[in-house]
Structure formats: structure tokens, C-alpha cells
N, C-alpha and C positions, 0 to 999 in steps of 0.2 A: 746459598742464603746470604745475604746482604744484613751490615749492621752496623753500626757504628765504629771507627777506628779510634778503639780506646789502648791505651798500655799493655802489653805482654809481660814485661817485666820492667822495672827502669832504666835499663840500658835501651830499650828500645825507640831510639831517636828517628826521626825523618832525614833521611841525610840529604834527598831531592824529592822534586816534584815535573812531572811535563802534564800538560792540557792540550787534548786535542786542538789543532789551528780552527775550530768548529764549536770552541768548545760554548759561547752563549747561546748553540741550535741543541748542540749533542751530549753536553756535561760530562763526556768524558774526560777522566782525569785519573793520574796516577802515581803512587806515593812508595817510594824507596826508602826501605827499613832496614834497621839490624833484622828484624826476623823474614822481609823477604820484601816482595812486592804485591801492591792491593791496587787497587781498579774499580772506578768508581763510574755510577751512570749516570749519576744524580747530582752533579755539582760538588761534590764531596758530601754529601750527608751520610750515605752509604756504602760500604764497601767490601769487596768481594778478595779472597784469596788468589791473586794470578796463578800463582804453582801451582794448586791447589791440585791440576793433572798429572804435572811432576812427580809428587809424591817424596818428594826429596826425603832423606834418612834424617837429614839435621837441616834447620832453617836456611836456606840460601839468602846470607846477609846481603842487599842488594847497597851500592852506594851511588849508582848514576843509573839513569833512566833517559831516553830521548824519546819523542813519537816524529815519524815520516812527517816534511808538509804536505804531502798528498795523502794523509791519512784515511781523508774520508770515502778514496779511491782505494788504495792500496793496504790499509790497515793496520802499517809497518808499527813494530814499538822493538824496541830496544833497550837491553839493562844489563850493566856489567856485574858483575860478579867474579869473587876471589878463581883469578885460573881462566875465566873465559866470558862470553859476551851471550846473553842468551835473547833469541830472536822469532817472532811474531809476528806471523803476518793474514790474524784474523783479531787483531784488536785486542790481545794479549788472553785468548783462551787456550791457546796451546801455544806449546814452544819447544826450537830446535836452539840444543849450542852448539857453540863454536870453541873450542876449546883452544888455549896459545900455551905455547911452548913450558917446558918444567924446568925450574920451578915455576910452579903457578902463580903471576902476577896479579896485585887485585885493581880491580879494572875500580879508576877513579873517578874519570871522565869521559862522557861519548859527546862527540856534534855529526851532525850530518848536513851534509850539501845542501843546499838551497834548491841545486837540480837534481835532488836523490831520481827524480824520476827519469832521468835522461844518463846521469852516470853512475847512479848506484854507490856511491861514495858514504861510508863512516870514517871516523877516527875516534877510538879509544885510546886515553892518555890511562897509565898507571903508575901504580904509587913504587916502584922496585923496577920496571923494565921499558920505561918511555912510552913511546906512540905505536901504535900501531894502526894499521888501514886497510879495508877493504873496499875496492871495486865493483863487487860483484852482489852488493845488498845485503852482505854481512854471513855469505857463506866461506868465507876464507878469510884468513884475516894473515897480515905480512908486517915485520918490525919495520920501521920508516923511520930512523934516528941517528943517520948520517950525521953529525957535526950537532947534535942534540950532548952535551955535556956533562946537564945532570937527569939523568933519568928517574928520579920521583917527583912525574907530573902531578898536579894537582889540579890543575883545570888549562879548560884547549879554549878556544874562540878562532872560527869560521868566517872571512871576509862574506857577505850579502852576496859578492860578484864573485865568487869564489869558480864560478865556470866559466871565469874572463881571464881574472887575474891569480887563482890558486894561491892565495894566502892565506895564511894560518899562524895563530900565536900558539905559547903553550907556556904557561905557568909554571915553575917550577919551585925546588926547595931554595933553591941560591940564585932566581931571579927568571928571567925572559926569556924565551926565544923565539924567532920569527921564521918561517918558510914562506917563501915566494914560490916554491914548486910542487904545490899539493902535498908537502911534507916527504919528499924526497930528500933533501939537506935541509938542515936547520943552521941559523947564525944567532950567536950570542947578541941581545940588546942591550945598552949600557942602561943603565936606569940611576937617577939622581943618589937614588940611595945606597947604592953598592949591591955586593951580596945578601939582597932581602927576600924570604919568599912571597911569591907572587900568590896569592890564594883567589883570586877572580879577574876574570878581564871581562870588557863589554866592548865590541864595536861598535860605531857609529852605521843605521841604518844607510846612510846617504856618506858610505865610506868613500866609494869612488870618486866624492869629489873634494869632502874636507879630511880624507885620511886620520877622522878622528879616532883614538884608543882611550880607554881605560883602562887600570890597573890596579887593582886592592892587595895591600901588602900586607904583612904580620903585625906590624908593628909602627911605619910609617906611613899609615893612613895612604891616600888616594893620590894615583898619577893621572897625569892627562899629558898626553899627546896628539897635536893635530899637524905632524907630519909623518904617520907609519910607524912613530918610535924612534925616531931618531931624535928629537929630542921631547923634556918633559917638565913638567909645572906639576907642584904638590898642592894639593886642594884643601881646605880646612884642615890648615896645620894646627890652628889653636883648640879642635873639637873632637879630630877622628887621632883618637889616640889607641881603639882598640884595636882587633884584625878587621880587615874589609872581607868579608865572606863570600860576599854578593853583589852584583851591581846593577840594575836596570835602567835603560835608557825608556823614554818618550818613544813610540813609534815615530810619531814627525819630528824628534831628533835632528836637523838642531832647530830648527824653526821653533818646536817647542823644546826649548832645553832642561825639562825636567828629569830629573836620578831620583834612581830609589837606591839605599845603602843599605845591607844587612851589615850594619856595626857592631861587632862583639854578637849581643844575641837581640838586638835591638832594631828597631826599623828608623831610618834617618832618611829623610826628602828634601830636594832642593829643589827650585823654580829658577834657579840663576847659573844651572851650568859648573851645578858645584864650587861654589864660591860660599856662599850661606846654606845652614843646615837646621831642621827642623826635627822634632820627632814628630812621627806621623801618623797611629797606630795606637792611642793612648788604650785600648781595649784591647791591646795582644800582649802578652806579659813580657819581659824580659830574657827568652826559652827560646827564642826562633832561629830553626837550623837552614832553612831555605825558605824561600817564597818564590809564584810567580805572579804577572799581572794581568789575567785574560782579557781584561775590559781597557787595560792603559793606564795614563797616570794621570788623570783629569781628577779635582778634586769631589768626593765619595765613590771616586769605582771602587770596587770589590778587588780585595787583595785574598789567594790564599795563601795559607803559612802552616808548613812543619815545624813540628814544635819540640823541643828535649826531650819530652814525655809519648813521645808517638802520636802525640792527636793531629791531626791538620784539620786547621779553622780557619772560619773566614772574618776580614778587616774590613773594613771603611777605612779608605786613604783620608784623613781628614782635612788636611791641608789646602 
């Protein structure tokens, strides 16, 4: 039965969201809870219990979620959970996991390859034991944190060319790091601010040519880098004074150099490459734990947004 995603209790936040790459044909869509994971067919209006075959004893708090870009062939979705990564490959009606090593890490952040279809690649970051990867579609999963420093990841980002050039960043509590080798060794990144955590990154679609990065920190608002990270410019020093959560880039990135910012709990947009900052969302409250942008960032696409309270609703980009 399908119904609306209202509160279970108030602890019960959206921690993420993925949309089908299909998602303005197919409306699929799917929302990472403290009480687990829902699945939606209808654009978000209604939604259905993933686990619901599971039958879990206690709620499987999910906090990341990713779907396959060949989804609408393959059916692939993906969601981490405390201890292990659970895996779907009829569009989140049933599910196998993968369980990693004890003590059981909780799985913070997943990305997947651009050529999931060709190498089968994830990576799960967690918040207690680093990175971890699989090759194989996410029936095995192996620690990859060679020269990874601090291992309470908070968020990963995936080069576009990732089946050329095997880069990878990865968020941490006391800052940066980079893998040039599909996450086989990691190296520290110097970042302007020191020891800050990194709590979101974004790549530049059109990395392989202007090796642009992004970086949302705790505390010292927004990095930008346009050589790989090695060096970096702080962006609305005088406005992003809360965490950066979230980042979203323009698809035609940089041609159209628009961002979207989840500041604090806030949505912040810029048209200038993050240099000037708007809000952009005056219908979404002040509650927002994630958003993604199915439609882009052209003024009135459709934004959706998890919200403190469990609900995900949909915005008008106003700007």
C-alpha cells in the first residue's frame, strides 16, 4: 500500500535521497530514514516500505542510498546501513546484504562508477572504518584506506571519468583526501582552512578538463578548486557561515555556472560560480536534511527535499 511519507516519530529525518536517472519518464525515487528506506513511483507523493520483505526485528536506519545509472536496464539501488550495504537489483523490491567486518561500521556514504555497467564499481565511506569497494556490483565489499588518515568519512565524490582517470575524493572529520587509483591509496589534501571537516564535495561535470572541485566544510563555509585540489579559494566568506551539507552543481557546469547549497538547513543558490548567494526555496522551511535536482537548475525546476521531520517535498527553484 502506498501513502504519503509523513513522521514516525521526531527523530525520524531524511538523511538522503537518489532519483532514478529516468526519473521525469519513471518517478522513481527514494528516501533514506532513521526508520529505513521508502520507494516511491509517483514523483514523491507516495510511498511504499523498501524492507518491507526484510521484515527487519528493528527499523534498519538507513543513511545513504545511491541508484545504478543504468537503472532502467539493470535496476541496481543501493543503501548503507549500520554493519553493511544492502543491495537490489529489481528496483528496491527485494534485497541481499553485504555485511563488512565487526565491529560493524555505519555506512555513511555510497557513489558508484559512471561505468557501473562495464566495472561493477561502488564505494561506501563510513563513519568509524573508511572506505570500502566493491568490483563486483556490491557482492563483496574490501577496506581500500591505504594512506586514508582519518577514517570517519562523511561523504565520497567520484571523478565523471572515473574509468580513465580513477579519482576519488573522500570527506572527512579533519579534512580531504584524494585517490588517483580507484581508492587503492589515498593522500592527504591541504585545504586553506586547516584541520576542518569536510561534510560535502561536488565535482565539476566537465572535470577532465577544468579539474574543478568543491568542498563544504563545518564551519568555514565553501572551497573551490580548479586544479584537482591542490589549491583553493573560499567562496561567500561574508554569508556561508553555517555547515555546507550539500552541494549541487548545473549539469552544463561550467558553461552554466549555477550551485545549489544546503546551508545549515537552508537552500542557498548562486548564478555566478558561487561568488553571490541567494535563497532560493522561500516555500521550504528552514528543516532541510538533503535535496536532489531531477529537472537542473534553471529557474522554477522542481527541487525535492528531505526534511528534519521525515516528510520529502517538492520546491520551485525560484531564482
Amino acid at each position: 500500500m502506498t501513502e504519503p511519507l509523513t513522521p514516525s516519530d521526531r527523530s525520524d529525518r531524511v538523511y538522503a535521497l537518489a532519483v532514478s536517472p529516468n526519473f521525469n519518464q519513471d518517478g522513481i525515487c527514494f528516501a533514506a530514514r532513521h526508520s529505513g528506506l521508502y520507494r516511491s513511483e509517483d514523483f514523491g507523493h507516495n510511498w511504499t516500505e523498501a524492507y518491507a520483505g526484510l521484515k527487519p526485528a528493528e527499523p534498519l536506519s538507513t543513511l545513504s542510498v545511491v541508484v545504478s545509472p543504468d537503472f532502467e536496464e539493470d535496476h541496481s539501488v543501493f543503501a548503507g546501513v549500520a554493519g553493511g550495504i544492502l543491495r537490489s537489483v529489481d528496483g528496491g523490491q527485494s534485497w541481499n546484504a553485504a555485511f563488512l567486518p565487526t565491529p560493524p561500521p555505519l555506512v555513511s556514504s555510497l557513489v558508484i562508477s559512471p561505468a557501473f555497467a562495464r566495472d561493477g564499481v561502488l564505494l561506501a565511506g563510513t563513519a568509524d572504518d573508511g572506505v570500502y569497494r566493491t568490483a563486483n556490483r556490491g557482492h563483496n565489499w574490501s577496506p581500500w584506506k591505504f594512506g586514508l588518515l582519518d577514517l570517519n568519512v562523511f561523504c565520497l565524490a567520484i571523478s565523471p571519468n572515473f574509468a580513465e582517470d580513477e579519482t576519488l575524493y573522500a570527506g572527512a572529520e579533519s579534512g580531504l583526501f584524494c585517490s588517483t587509483n580507484g581508492g587503492r591509496a589515498w593522500k592527504e589534501i591541504d585545504l586553506l582552512t586547516g584541520f576542518e571537516p569536510v561534510l560535502s564535495l561536488a565535482i565539476s561535470p566537465n572535470f577532465a578538463v577544468d579539474e574543478t572541485l568543491f568542498a563544504g566544510t563545518e564551519s568555514q563555509g565553501l572551497l573551490k578548486s580548479t586544479d584537482g585540489g591542490e589549491s583553493w579559494s573560499r567562496l561567500g566568506q561574508t554569508v556561508l557561515r553555517d555547515p555546507s551539507n550539500m552541494i549541487i552543481l548545473a549539469p552544463g557546469y561550467p558553461v552554466n555556472p549555477d550551485v545549489l547549497l544546503l546551508h545549515g538547513g537552508s537552500l542557498l543558490f548562486s548564478r555566478d560560480d558561487g561568488q553571490t548567494w541567494v535563497n532560493c526555496a522561500a516555500d521550504l522551511s528552514d528543516s532541510v536534511m538533503c535535496v536532489v535536482a531531477p529537472y537542473g537548475l534553471d529557474s522554477g525546476a522542481t527541487l525535492v527535499a528531505g526534511l528534519a521531520d521525515g516528510r520529502v517535498v517538492s520546491a520551485k527553484l525560484l531564482n
